[in-house]
N, C-alpha and C positions, 0 to 999 in steps of 0.2 A: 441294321441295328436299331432302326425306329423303334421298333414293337417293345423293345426293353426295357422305356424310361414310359411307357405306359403301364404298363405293371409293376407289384413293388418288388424292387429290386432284392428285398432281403429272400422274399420265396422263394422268386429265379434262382438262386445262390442253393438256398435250400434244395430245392428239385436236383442240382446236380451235386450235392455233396452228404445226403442224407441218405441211409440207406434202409430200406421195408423191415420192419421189425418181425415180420411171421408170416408164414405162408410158404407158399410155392415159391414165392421169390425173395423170400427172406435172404440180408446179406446186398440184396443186387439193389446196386442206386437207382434212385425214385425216378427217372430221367431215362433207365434204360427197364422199365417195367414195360412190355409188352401190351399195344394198346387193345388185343382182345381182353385181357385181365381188368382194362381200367375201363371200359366198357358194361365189362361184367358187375365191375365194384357200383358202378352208378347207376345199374336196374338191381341189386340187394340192396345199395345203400353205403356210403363212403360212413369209416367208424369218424367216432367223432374228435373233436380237437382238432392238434396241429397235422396231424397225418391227415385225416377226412380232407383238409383243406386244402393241403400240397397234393393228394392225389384226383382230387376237384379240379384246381389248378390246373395239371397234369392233364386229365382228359379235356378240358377246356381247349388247350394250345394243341395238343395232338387232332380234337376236332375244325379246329379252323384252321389249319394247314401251317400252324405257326413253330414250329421242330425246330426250325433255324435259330431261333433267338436259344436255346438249349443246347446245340452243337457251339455254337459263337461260345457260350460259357464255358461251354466244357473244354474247348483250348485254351481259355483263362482259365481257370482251376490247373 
């Protein structure tokens, strides 16, 4: 649970209770978006605002192996 309170706590939060506003995975929470898709988003371009940022976030912690600190939340929520 280190990695948690290194990041801000409100996105963590966000990531698992926010859910894709269109797309292929529209509906389905930002936390369980498939990391080929958020891969895909950051060689087109994450849109902008608060979503760009949570799914920035999002492939940030999927690329350095960080998932845990996202399951840990998701038994809280």
């Amino acid at each position: 649970m280190f990695y948690f309170w290194i990041m801000d706590r409100e996105i963590l939060i966000d990531l698992v209770t926010k859910t894709m506003p269109f797309g292929k995975y529209k509906g389905k929470l930002l936390c369980d978006i498939p990391e080929h898709y958020l891969v895909w988003m950051h060689r087109k371009g994450f849109p902008e605002g608060k979503l760009g940022m949570w799914l920035n976030t999002l492939y940030e912690i999927r690329l350095n192996g960080l998932e845990e600190i996202l399951l840990d939340l998701k038994k809280i929520k």
